[in-house]
C-alpha positions in Angstrom: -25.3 -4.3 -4.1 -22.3 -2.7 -4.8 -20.6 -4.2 -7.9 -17.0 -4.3 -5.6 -18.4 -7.1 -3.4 -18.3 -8.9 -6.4 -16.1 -11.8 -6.4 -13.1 -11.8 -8.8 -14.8 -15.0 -9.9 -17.7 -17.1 -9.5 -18.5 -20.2 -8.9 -21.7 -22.1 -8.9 -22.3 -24.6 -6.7 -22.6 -28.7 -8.5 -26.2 -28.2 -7.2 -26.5 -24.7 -9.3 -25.3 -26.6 -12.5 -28.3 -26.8 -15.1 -30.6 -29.8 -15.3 -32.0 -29.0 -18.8 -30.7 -27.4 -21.7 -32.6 -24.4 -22.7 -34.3 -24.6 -26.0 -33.9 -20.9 -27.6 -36.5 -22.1 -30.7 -39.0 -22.3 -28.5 -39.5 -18.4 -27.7 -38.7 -17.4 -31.7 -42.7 -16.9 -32.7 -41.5 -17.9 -36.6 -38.4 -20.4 -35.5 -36.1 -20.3 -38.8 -36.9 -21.9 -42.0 -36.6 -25.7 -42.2 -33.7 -27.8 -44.0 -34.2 -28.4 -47.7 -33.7 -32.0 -49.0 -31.4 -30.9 -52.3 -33.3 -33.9 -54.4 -36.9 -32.6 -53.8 -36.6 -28.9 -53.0 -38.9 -29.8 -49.9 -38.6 -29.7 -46.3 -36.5 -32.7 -44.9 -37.9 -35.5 -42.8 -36.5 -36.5 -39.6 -35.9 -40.4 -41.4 -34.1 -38.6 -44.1 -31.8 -36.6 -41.4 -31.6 -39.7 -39.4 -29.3 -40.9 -42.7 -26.7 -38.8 -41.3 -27.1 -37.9 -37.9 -27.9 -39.3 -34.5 -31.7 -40.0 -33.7 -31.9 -38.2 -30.6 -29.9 -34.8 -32.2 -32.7 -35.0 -34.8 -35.3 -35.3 -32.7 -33.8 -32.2 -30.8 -32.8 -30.6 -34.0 -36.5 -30.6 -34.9 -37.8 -29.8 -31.7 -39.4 -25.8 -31.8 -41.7 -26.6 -28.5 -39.8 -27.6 -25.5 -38.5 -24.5 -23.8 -36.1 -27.0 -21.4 -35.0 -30.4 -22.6 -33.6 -32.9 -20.0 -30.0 -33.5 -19.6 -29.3 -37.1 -19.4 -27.9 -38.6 -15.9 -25.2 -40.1 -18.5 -24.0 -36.6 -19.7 -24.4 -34.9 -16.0 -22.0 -37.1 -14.9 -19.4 -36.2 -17.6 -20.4 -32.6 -17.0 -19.7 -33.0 -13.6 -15.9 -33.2 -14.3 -15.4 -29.8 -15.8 -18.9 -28.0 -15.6 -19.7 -25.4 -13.9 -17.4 -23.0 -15.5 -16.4 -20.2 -14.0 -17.8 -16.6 -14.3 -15.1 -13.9 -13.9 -15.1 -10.1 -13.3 -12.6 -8.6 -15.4 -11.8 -6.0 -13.1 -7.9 -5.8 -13.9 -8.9 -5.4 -17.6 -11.6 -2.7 -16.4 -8.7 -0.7 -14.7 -6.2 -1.1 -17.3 -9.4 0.7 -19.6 -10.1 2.9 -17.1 -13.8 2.2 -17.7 -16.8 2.9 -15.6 -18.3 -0.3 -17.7 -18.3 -3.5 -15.2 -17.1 -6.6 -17.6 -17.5 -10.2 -16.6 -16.5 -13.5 -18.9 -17.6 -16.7 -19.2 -14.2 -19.1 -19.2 -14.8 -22.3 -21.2 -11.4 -23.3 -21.3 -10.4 -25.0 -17.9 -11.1 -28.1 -19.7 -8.2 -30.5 -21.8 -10.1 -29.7 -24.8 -9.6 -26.1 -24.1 -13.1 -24.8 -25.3 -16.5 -24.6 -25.3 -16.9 -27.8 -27.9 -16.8 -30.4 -24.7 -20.4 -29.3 -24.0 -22.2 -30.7 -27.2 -19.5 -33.5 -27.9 -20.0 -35.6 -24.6 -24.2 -35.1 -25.8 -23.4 -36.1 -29.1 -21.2 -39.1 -28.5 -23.6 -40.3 -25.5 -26.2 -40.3 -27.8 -23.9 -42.2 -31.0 -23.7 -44.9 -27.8 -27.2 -45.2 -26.8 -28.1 -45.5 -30.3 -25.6 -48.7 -30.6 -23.1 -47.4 -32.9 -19.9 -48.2 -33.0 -18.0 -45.1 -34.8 -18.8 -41.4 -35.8 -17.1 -39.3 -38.4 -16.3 -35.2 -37.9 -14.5 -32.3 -39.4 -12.4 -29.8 -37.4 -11.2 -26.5 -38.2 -8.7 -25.5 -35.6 -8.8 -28.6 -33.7 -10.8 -27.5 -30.8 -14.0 -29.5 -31.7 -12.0 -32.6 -33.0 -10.1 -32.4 -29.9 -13.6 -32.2 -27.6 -14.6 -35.4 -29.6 -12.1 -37.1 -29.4 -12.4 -37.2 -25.5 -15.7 -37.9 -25.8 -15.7 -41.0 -27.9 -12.7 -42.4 -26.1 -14.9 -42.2 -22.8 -18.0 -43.5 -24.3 -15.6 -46.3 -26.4 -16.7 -45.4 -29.7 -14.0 -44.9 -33.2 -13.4 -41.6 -34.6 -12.6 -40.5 -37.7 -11.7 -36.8 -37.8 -11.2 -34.4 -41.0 -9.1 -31.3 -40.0 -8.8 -28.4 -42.3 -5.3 -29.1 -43.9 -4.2 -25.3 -43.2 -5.0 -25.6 -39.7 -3.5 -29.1 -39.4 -0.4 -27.8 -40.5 -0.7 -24.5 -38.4 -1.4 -26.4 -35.5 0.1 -29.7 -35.8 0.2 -30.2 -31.8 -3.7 -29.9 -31.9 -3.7 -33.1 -34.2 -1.6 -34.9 -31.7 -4.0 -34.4 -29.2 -6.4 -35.9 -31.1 -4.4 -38.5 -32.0 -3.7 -39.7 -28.3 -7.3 -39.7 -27.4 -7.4 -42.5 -30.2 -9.1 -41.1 -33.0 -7.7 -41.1 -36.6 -6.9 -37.6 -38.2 -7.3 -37.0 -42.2 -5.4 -33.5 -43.5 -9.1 -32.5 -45.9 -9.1 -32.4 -48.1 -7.7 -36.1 -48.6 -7.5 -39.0 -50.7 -9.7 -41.0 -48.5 -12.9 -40.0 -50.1 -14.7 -39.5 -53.2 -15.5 -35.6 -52.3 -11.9 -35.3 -50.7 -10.1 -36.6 -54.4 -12.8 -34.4 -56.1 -11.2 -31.6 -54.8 -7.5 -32.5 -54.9 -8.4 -33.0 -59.0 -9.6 -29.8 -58.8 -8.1 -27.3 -56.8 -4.5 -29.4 -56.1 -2.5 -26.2 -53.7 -6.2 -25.9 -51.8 -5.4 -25.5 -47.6 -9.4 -26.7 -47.6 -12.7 -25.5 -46.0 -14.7 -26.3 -43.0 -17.2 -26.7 -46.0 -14.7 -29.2 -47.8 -14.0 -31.2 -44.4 -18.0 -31.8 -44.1 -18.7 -33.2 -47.4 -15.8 -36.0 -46.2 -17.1 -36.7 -42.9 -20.5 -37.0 -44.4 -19.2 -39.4 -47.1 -17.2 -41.1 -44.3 -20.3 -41.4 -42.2 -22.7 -42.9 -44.7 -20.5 -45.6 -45.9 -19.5 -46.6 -42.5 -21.9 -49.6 -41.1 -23.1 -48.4 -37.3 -21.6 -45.1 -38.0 -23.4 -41.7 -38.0 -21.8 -37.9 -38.3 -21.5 -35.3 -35.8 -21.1 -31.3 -36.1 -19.7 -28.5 -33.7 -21.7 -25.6 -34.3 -24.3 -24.3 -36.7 -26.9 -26.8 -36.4 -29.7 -26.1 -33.6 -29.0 -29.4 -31.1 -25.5 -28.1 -31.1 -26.7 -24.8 -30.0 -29.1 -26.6 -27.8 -25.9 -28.1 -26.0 -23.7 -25.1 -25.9 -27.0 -23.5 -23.6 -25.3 -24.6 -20.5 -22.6 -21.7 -20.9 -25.9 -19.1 -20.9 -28.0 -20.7 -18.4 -25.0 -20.8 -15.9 -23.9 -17.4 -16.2 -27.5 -16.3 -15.9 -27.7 -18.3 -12.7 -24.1 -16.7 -11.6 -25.1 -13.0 -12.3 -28.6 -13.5 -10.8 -27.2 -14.1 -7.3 -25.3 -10.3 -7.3 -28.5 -8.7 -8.7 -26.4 -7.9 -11.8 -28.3 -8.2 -15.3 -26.2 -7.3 -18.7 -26.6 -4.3 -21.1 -24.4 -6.2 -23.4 -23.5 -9.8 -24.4 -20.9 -10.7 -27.1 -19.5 -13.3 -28.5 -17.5 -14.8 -31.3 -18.9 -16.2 -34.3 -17.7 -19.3 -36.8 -20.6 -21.3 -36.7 -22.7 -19.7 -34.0 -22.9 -22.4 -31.5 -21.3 -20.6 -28.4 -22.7 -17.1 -28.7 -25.7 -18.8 -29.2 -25.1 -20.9 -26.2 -24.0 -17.6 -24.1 -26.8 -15.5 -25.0 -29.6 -18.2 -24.7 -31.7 -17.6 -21.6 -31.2 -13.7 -22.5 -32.9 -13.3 -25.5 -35.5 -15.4 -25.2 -36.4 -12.8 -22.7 -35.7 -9.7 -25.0 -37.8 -11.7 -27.8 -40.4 -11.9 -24.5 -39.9 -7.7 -24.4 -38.8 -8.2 -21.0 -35.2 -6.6 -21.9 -33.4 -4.1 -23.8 -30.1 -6.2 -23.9 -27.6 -5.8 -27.1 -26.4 -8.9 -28.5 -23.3 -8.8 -30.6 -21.6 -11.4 -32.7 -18.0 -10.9 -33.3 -16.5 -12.5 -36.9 -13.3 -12.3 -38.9 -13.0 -10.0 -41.3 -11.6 -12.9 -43.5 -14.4 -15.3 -43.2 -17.3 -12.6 -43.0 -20.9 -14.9 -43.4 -22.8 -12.1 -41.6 -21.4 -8.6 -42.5 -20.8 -9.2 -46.2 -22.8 -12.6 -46.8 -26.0 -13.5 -48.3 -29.4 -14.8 -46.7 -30.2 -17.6 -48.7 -30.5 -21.2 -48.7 -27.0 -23.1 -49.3 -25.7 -26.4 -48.8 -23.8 -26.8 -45.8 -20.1 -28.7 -47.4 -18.5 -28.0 -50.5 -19.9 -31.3 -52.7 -23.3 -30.4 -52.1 -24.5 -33.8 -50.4 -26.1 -32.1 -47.2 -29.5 -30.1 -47.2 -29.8 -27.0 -47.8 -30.0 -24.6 -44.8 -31.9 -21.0 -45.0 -28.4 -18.9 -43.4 -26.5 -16.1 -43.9 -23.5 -18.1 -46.2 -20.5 -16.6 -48.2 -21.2 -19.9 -50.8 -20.3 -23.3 -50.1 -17.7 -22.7 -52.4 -16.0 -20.4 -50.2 -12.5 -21.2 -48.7 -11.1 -18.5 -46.5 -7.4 -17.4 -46.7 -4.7 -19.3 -46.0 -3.5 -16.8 -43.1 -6.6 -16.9 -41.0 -4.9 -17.4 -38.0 -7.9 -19.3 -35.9 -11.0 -21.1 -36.6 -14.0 -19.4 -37.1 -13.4 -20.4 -41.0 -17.4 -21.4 -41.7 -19.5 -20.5 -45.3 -22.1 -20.3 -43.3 -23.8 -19.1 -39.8 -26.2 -21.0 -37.6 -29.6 -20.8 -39.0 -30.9 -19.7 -35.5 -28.4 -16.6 -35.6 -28.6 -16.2 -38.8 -33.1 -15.4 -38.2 -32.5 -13.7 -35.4 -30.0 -11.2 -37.2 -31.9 -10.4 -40.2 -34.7 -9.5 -37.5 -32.4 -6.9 -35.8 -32.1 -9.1 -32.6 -28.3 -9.1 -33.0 -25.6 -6.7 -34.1 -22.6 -8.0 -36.4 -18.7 -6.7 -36.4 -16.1 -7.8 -38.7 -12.5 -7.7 -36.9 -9.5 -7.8 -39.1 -6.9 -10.6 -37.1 -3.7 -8.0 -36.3 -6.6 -6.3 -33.9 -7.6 -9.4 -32.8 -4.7 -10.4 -31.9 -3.6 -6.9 -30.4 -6.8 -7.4 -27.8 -5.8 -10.5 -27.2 -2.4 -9.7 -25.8 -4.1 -7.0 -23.7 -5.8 -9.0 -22.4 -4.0 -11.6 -21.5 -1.0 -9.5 -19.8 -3.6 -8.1 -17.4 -5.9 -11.4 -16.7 -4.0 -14.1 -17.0 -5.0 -16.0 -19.4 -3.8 -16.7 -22.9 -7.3 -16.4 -24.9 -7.9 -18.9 -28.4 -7.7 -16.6 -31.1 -11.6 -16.9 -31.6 -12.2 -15.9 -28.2 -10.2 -13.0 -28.9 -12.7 -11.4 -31.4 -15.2 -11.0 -28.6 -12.1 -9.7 -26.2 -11.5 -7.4 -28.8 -15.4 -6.5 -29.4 -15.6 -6.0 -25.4 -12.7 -4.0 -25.0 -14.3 -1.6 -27.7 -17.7 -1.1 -25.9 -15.8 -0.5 -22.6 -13.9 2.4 -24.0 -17.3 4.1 -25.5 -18.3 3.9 -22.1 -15.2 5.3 -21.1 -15.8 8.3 -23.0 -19.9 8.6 -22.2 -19.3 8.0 -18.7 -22.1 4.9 -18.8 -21.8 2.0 -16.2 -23.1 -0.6 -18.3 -22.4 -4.3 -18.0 -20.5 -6.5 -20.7 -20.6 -9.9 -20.9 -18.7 -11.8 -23.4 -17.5 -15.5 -23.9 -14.3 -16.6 -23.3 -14.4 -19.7 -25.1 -11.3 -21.5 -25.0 -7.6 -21.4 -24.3 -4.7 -20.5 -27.1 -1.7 -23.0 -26.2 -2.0 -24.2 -29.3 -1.8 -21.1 -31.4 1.3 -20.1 -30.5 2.5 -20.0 -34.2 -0.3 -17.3 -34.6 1.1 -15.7 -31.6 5.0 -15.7 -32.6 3.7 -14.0 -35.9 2.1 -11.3 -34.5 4.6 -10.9 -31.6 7.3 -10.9 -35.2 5.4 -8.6 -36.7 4.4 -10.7 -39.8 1.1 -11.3 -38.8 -1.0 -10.2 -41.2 -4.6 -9.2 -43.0 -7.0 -10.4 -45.6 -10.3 -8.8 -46.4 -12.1 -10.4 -49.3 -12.3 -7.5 -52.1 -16.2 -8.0 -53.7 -14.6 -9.8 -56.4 -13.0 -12.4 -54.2 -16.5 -13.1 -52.9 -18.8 -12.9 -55.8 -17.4 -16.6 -57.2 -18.2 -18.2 -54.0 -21.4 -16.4 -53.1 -22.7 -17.6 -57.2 -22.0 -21.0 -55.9 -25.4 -20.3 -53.6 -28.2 -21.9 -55.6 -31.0 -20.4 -57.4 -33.6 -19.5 -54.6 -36.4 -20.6 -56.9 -35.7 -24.0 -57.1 -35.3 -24.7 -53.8 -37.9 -22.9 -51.7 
């Protein structure tokens, strides 16, 4: 088929949208080592996760068998109201490139949460519900997953408590809003509201906080709440479970033209949507049925993969969580102050995080002024204003398509275009001002955060 008879975008039909999630685990031969209870060294329980998190996410957390796993009627329905996405053919980016590469995206943002994070927090909250809870605690980074939660426990009629990353509160204090109006309650972390939260004030006073910081308050929140358990965005492996909707559907999507990619990237904080996007297609290259190249975009900033360590780390700053075997700066990490977006995690999904020390996917640190330079590219041709950690797989796309520009290869990029930037546009106005500017952490920034990884030996 010629790739011109491609529509500028696809659409699935409701009866195309997927019925099961697609359970990555199951097709990794070792899966990835399992959490570590920080008391005993040994391998958690699913009662001693159940302390924190929702029964059924444990369950699925745990769960290294089940290739598919049965959406809920409950979530369909809520799925049905922004889901499927659409799949679009960047062909006014190709031409502005003048690439022979074909490049298609998968737009998460059409949503009001403006990302990907809708997919896992409707799961997550219809499970709190089932369960008979009455509240759930979070953190945020940039807002996009507090935002998604927030419109998921206001449907489902469950409280919210929501620490956001003061730096990005006060970057983006129109993202806290929105979380506000959807009725949850927003805490600048790290707060006075908690014993970890006060810990850290004492400590570091002028702190902006940490992804890692926010955790250890939602956690604290979470356990000291009656009928209240805690929920995560990314990293862990039912959030990744969720987020397999984006993959499955632009699998489906491509499929019908016949069109099957050379190349799939997208950005990474936590992992959960690139590991959502490239789901159904690496199960198959771990199956040897593809030769597809798999690349994970991260800030230069914030970067767990490129310059971190494989180890096992807690996953928050007070060190109440197990220990997860990742790649992890140090849970004492706390990126710069001018990180523009989110993608601000110590850590990286422990299912990334196996498959890239077995060479199943490739890493690239993007400093933001670049990031931001794609992004305006991109959007002045397509149309759409991309979040800034969208942006690092824009920019990671638009370099593949000008190798192929200069090699002459037709090959086919797919990346993930995972949410919308309306509420970045104090990121935007710096770059467009020319003050936008870089950090890279010199060795000696990161070796006091990556000693805060403990001794291996006492904990495998």
């Amino acid at each position: 088929m010629s790739y011109e008879k491609i529509p500028y975008k696809t659409f699935l039909a409701e009866s195309e949208t997927p019925e099961t999630w697609f359970n990555l685990k199951a097709f990794m031969r070792d899966g990835h080592e399992p959490f570590l209870n920080p008391a005993t060294g040994k391998p958690s329980t699913e009662e001693e996760l159940e302390t924190v998190f929702c029964k059924e996410c444990v369950k699925q957390e745990l769960n290294c068998k089940d290739a598919e796993i049965e959406i809920p009627g409950g979530i369909k329905s809520f799925y049905r109201t922004f889901r499927p996405s659409p799949l679009v053919r960047a062909y006014f980016l190709e031409k502005v490139l003048d690439t022979p590469a074909q490049i298609y995206y998968k737009f998460e943002g059409s949503n009001t949460s403006g990302s990907h994070k809708l997919n896992s927090a409707v799961a997550q909250a219809y499970y709190a519900k089932q369960q008979g809870l009455t509240s759930i605690t979070t953190e945020t980074g940039a807002g996009q997953w507090g935002t998604a939660l927030s419109m998921a426990a206001a449907f489902y009629g469950l409280e919210l408590d929501v620490f956001m990353v003061k730096a990005s509160a006060r970057q983006k204090p129109y993202r806290k809003e929105v979380i506000r109006t959807f009725g949850a309650r927003v805490a600048e972390s790290p707060s006075d509201t908690t014993e970890a939260g006060r810990k850290i004030l004492r400590e570091y006073p002028e702190t902006g906080g940490s992804l890692g910081c926010a955790i250890s308050e939602a956690v604290e929140k979470a356990i000291k709440t009656p009928k209240c358990k805690y929920v995560l965005g990314s990293v862990l492996d039912h959030v990744l479970l969720h987020q397999s909707v984006i993959g499955v559907e632009s699998k489906t999507a491509l499929d019908k033209y016949g069109v099957y990619p050379d190349i799939i990237i997208g950005c990474a904080g936590g992992g959960s949507n690139l590991g959502g996007l490239i789901a159904p297609y690496m199960a198959e290259r771990l199956q040897g049925k593809n030769k597809t190249e798999f690349i994970a975009v991260e800030p230069a900033s914030c970067p767990s993969l490129t310059r971190g360590k494989y180890a096992y780390d807690y996953c928050d700053s007070a060190k109440i969580t197990p220990l997860a075997k990742m790649y992890t700066l140090g849970c004492g990490f706390t990126p710069s102050p001018d990180h523009a977006g989110g993608l601000r995690y110590h850590g990286m999904s422990p299912i990334i995080s196996k498959l890239y020390d077995g060479g199943y996917i490739r890493a690239v640190a993007a400093e933001q002024t670049k990031v931001f330079g794609a992004a305006v590219k991109f959007a002045k041709c397509e149309g759409i204003l991309p979040a800034p950690e969208s942006s690092h797989a824009i920019y990671a796309a638009i370099e593949e398509a000008l190798k192929c520009r200069l090699t002459g290869e037709k090959k086919v990029i797919l990346f993930g275009l995972t949410g919308t930037g309306y509420f970045d546009l104090a990121a935007y106005k710096q770059y467009n001002d020319g003050t936008l500017t870089d950090y890279i952490p010199s060795e000696k920034d990161l070796e006091k955060s990556l000693n805060s990884i403990p001794a291996q030996k006492k904990t495998q």
